[in-house]
PARO-771099 format. One line per 10 residues: number of its first residue (from 0); for each residue z, y, x of C-alpha. Coordinates in steps of 0.05 Angstrom, whole numbers. Layout:
BEGIN
NUM) Z:Y:X; ...
! end
This chain:
BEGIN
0) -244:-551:-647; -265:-533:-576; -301:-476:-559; -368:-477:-535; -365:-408:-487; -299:-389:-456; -286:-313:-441; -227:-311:-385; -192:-262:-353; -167:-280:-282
10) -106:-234:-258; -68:-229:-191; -34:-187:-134; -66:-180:-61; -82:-239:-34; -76:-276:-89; -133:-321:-78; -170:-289:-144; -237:-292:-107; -234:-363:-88
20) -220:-396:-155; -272:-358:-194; -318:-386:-133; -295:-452:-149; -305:-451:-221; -374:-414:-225; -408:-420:-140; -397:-370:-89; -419:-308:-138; -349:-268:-105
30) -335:-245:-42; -267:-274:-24; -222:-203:10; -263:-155:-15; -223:-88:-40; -241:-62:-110; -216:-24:-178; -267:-30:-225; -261:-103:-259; -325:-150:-249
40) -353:-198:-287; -381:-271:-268; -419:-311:-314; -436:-383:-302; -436:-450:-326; -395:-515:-331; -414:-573:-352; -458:-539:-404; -406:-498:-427; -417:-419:-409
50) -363:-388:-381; -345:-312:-368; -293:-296:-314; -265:-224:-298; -244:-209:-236; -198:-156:-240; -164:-104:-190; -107:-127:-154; -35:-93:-138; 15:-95:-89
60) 55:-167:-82; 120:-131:-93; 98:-66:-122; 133:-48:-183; 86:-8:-242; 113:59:-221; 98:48:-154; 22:24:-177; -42:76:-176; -58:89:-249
70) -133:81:-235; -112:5:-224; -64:2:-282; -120:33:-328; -173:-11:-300; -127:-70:-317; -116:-55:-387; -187:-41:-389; -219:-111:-362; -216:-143:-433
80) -271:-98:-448; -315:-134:-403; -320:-203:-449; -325:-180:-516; -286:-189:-571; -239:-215:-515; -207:-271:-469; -189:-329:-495; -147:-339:-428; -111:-318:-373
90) -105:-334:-309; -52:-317:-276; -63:-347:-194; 2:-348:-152; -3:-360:-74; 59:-410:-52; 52:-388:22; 111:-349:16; 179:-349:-29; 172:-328:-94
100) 219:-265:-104; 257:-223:-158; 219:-170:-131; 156:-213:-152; 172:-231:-216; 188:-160:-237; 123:-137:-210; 91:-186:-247; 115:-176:-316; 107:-97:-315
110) 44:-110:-299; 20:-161:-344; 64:-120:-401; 9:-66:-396; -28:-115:-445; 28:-111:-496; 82:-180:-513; 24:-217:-545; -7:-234:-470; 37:-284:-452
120) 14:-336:-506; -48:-331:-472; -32:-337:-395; -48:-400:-349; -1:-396:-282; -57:-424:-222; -19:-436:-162; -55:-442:-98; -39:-453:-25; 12:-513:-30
130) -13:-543:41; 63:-528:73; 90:-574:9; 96:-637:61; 124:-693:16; 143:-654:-29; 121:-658:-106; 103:-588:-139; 161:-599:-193; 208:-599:-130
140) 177:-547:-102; 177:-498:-159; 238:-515:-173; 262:-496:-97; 229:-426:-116; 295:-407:-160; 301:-382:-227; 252:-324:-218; 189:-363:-224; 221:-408:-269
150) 225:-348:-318; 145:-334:-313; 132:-415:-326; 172:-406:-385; 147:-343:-411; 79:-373:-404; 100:-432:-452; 112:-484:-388; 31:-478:-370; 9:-484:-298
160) -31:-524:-254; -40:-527:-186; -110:-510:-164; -142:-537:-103; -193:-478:-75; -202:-514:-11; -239:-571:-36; -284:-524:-92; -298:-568:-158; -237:-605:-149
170) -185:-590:-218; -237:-546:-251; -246:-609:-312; -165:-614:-309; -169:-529:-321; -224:-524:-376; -178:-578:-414; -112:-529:-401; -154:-470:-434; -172:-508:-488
180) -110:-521:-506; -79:-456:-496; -152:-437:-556; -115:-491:-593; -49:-467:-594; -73:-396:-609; -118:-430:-673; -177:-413:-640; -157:-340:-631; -175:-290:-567
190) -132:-244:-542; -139:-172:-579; -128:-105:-560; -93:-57:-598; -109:15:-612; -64:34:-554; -121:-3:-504; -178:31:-534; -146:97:-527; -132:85:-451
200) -211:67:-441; -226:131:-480; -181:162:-429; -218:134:-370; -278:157:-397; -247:228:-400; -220:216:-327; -290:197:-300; -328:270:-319; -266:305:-296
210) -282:273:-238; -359:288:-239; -328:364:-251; -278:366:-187; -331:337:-141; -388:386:-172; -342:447:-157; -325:418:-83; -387:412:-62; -414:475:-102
220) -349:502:-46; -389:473:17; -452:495:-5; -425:573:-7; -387:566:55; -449:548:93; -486:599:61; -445:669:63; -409:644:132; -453:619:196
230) -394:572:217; -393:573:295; -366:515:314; -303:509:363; -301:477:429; -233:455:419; -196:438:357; -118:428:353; -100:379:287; -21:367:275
240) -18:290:230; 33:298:180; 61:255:124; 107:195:104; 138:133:133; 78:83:133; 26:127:114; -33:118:165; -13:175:213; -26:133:275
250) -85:102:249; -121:168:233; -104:187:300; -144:127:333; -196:130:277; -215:200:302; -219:175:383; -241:104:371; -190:78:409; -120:54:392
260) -81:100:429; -27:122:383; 26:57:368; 38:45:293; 112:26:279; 143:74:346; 125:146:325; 203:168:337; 183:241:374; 114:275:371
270) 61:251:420; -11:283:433; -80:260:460; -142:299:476; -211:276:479; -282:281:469; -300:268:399; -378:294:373; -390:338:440; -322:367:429
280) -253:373:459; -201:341:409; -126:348:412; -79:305:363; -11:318:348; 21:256:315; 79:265:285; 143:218:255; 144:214:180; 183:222:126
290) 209:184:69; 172:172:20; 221:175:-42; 290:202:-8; 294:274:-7; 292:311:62; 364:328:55; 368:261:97; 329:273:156; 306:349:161
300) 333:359:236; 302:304:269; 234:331:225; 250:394:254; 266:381:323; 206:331:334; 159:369:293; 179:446:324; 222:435:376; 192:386:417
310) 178:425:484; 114:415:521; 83:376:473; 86:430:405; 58:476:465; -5:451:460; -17:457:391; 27:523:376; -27:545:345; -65:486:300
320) -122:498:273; -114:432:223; -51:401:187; -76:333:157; -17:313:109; -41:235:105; -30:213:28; -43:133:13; -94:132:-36; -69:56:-60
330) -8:73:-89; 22:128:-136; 42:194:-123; 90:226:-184; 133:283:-183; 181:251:-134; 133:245:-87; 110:318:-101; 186:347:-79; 190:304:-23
340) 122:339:1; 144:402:-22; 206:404:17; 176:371:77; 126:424:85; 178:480:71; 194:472:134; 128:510:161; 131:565:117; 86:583:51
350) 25:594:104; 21:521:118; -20:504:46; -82:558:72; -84:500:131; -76:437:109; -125:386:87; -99:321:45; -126:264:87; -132:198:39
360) -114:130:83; -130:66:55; -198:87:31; -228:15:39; -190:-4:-18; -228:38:-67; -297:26:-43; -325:28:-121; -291:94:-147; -296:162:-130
370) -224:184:-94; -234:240:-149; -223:191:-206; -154:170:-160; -138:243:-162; -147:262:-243; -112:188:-258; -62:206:-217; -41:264:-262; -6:335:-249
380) 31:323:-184; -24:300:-145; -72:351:-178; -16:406:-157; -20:376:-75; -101:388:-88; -99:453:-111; -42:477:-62; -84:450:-8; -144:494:-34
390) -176:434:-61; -185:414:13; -189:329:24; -228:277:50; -222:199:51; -207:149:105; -221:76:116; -179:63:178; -198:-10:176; -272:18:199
400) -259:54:267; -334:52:265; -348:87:221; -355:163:251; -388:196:187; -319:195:164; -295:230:224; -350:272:232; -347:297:158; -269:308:161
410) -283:359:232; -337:389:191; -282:399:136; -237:429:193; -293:478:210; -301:505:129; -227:511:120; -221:554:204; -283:593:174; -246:617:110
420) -176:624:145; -143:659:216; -114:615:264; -37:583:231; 10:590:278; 71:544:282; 137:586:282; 199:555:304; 250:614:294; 243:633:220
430) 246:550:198; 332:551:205; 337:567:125; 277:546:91; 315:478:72; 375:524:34; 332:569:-2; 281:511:-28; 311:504:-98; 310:431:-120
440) 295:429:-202; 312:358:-215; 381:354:-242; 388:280:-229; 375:284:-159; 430:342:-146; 479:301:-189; 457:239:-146; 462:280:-82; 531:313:-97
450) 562:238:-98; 536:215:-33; 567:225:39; 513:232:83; 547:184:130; 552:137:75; 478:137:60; 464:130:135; 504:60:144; 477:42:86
460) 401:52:94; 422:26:173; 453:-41:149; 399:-58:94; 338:-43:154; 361:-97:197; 371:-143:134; 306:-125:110; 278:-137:188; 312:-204:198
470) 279:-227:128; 206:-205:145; 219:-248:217; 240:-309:174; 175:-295:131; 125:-279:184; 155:-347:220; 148:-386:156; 67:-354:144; 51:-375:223
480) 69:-444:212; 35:-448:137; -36:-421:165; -26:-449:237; -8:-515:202; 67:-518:259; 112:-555:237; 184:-543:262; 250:-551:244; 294:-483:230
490) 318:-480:304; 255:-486:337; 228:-427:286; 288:-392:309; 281:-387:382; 198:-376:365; 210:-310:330; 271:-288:373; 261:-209:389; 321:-173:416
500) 354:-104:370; 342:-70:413; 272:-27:427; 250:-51:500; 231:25:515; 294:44:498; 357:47:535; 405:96:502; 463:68:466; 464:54:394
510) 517:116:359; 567:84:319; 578:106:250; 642:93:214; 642:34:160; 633:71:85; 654:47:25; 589:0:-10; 605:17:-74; 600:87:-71
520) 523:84:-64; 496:99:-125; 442:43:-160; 383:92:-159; 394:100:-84; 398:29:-79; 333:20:-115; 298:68:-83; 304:40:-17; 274:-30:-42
530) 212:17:-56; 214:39:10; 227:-38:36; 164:-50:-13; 103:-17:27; 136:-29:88; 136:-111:82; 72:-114:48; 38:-81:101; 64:-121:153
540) 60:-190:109; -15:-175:106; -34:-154:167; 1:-213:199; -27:-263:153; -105:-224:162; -95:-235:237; -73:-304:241; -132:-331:203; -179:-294:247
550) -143:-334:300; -152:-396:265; -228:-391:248; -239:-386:322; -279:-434:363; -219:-452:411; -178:-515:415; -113:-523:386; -69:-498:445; -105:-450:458
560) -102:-422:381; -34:-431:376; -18:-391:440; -53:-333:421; -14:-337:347; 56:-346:390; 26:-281:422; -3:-244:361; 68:-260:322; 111:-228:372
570) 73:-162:371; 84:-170:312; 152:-179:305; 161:-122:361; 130:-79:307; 174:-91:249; 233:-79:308; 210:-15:314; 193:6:241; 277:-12:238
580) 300:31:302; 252:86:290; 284:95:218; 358:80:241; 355:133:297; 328:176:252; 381:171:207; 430:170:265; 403:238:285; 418:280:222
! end
């Protein structure tokens, strides 16, 4: 029998077009690119049916679950709360812009595992964006995609359907009779949660007043600070940006002057700016980061030489009176990460922590949580960065150069943690040793380290950039002519997203580095570099798409749109040039 009220759950990673189908089942109740954690529910009604979608947070296209914020995984596994007794359905929407990956089917099933086996009797597969299928059917198509999103049509018993969100009513009939058959098949049944879901929403319960707590004591912090200490503001402050490969260094650095002056994707030696900023005299030090997962055995001298040894330019902020270590708030940050940081500021001495403020990036994508529910989710390693850092941070949206409250608050920040400290002082001769007498405690990773050459691991991570360079160029060509609606045969694509190896601003000679042996790089190397690949092509897959609809929307005619694309993609492709040198010659230089 067919149920009156349907209770659906609608699931998908960035971009996924979530937004627009629950638009085009219930009216424009959702705004489509809007950032958010906590799940939301639409009700509305079809054909005299009432229906109850959830819009629910999205991850990372090729994020695997450990590389996922556990706010968002909690919040997940939480979003069948939001239709009691449950969903009778998901919806599972898949963008076909783009090949569908390994990478993205793993990413999908850890995810959707979170809900335990029984899930995938109860998952629709909505694929959007076909426009680039030409004459093709969507059987071919799919079956183009390989065996990788084969394996989700299967696990979700052969169901999909193609959904058409740019004419809005059209397939909606076609999808109520899909979910009513998947209510068949299940007897009528809704998806339950066991007592392993209820105890994660009784833990985010327990996470939100932690968080109440660590934001009452932080403030109750300020509040002293301005009362037992008349903070005199400085005329001049000196700030040093620290912190990982792709982590919004640069950004920060032209979210503080409103103005893009530092280059993301090029940071290979320090550079500095000065300028007015509130009435006072602002100097920035940004600096090249770090990796994320790989341990600083791998780089610590070009660290070290571009951090302390860079003449002239270290000069002038000798003696900081900020380190921001910039942490991305939309992904996770374990005990890995908590070495790598570790180590990486080892290299300044124990002083450093009294000086340092944790800097969040990537704030717009929690616009509904408190960062301090990010920070007790998290769990102990990120707590420990917190409390080394004297529970010193502050949150930035980067995409909002606008905004100078942020800015302001973080210099006010600057001023409470100058007030309570003396000036840090950046010394280069006692910085030699610190690498050999940081102890590493993780067994695995001296085992793992013990069986690699370092020249071994520098071909390597050197050979698999420019792969993974020369397969973001094939996708960023593919994504022009998908939203630019090109068409062009593989040649023509070829000599439109030509860029030379080598950096333009650049005209030392590449060092050669003798050929290792492949196999003697271990797996967990291996994957840990795809995480690094991860963030990296994300980042620039997003931004490129984000810009070239902007392009498209405007009120120009065709040429002109598609010469300012041709433009816009080979910045772009300039960019993800330089992400690859940068981290080659860094490589080279150890």
């Amino acid at each position: 029998m067919m149920e009156k009220d349907l209770r659906v759950v609608v699931l998908g990673w960035q971009k996924s077009d979530k937004a627009s189908v629950i638009n085009s089942i219930v009216g424009d109740r959702v705004e489509p690119g809007r950032f958010f954690v906590k799940s939301v529910r639409r009700d509305g009604e079809v054909n005299g049916r009432k229906i109850t979608l959830i819009n629910t947070p999205c991850w990372w296209k090729t994020f695997g679950l450990q590389d996922s914020p556990e706010v968002v995984k909690q919040e997940l596994v939480c979003s069948v709360f939001k239709c009691p007794p449950g969903p009778h359905v998901f919806l599972l929407v898949i963008d076909l812009s783009l090949p569908f990956t390994q990478e993205h089917r793993i990413s999908i099933e850890e995810h959707l595992n979170l809900f335990g086996e029984r899930i995938w009797s109860h998952i629709i597969v909505l694929f959007t964006k076909t426009v680039s299928l030409n004459d093709e059917s969507i059987e071919q198509h799919l079956q183009s995609q390989g065996e990788d999103l084969q394996q989700i049509i299967q696990r979700c018993g052969g169901r999909y359907q193609v959904f058409d969100i740019e004419n809005k009513g059209n397939g909606v009939e076609e999808l109520l009779v899909k979910i009513d058959g998947v209510v068949t098949v299940n007897d009528g049944k809704h998806f339950e949660s066991g007592d392993e879901k209820l105890e994660v929403q009784k833990k985010r319960e327990d996470i939100q007043e932690r968080a109440k707590s660590r934001q009452t004591m932080v403030q109750e912090k300020t509040e002293l600070l301005k009362e037992i200490r008349a903070v005199s503001l400085l005329a001049e402050l000196r700030i040093v940006l620290l912190g990982w490969i792709v982590s919004g260094k640069s950004s920060t650095g032209n979210t503080i002057f409103n103005e893009k002056i530092f280059k993301k994707g090029k940071t290979k030696q320090c550079t500095s700016h000065s300028g007015d900023v509130d009435g006072r005299n602002i100097t920035v030090l940004d600096t090249p980061g770090c990796w994320k997962y790989f341990s600083t055995k791998f780089n610590p001298e070009f660290v070290r030489t571009a951090i302390l040894e860079c003449e002239g330019l270290a000069e002038r902020v000798k003696y900081p009176n900020a380190m921001i270590l910039t942490i991305p708030a939309d992904t996770s940050f374990k005990n890995e990460q908590k070495r790598v940081i570790e180590e990486y500021m080892a290299i300044f001495r124990e002083d450093v922590w009294r000086h340092t403020i944790v800097l969040f990036t990537w704030g717009d994508r929690y616009p509904d949580i408190s960062i301090e529910e990010h920070i007790e989710s998290e769990g102990d390693a990120l707590q420990w960065l917190i409390e080394k850092c004297g529970n010193r941070y502050h949150v930035f949206d980067n995409t909002d150069m606008k905004n100078r409250a942020q800015v302001t608050e973080l210099l006010q920040k600057i001023d409470q943690m100058v007030a309570e400290n003396c000036l840090f002082h950046l010394n280069t001769t006692e910085t030699k040793h610190v690498e050999s007498n940081f102890q590493r405690t993780d067994p695995q990773e001296n085992v793992m380290m013990e069986e690699i050459r370092l020249n071994d691991i520098c071909y390597f991570l050197d050979e698999n950039f420019k792969r993974k360079a020369r397969e973001i160029k094939k996708k960023i060509g593919n994504l022009w002519m998908d939203i630019m609606e090109e068409h062009h045969d593989s040649a023509s694509l070829q000599h439109l997203t030509e860029f030379k190896d080598q950096s333009p601003d650049t005209t030392e000679p590449q060092k050669v580095v003798l050929t290792p042996q492949q196999d003697c790089i271990p797996e967990q190397v291996k994957a840990l570099l795809e995480r690094e690949f991860s963030r990296w092509e994300n980042i620039m897959i997003e931004e490129v798409q984000k810009r070239l609809l902007e392009i498209k929307s405007f009120e120009l005619s065709k040429v002109e749109k598609r010469q300012m694309s041709i433009d816009a993609l080979a910045r772009w492709l300039q960019t993800c040039n330089h992400y690859s040198l940068h981290t080659v010659d860094k490589m080279h230089s150890t």
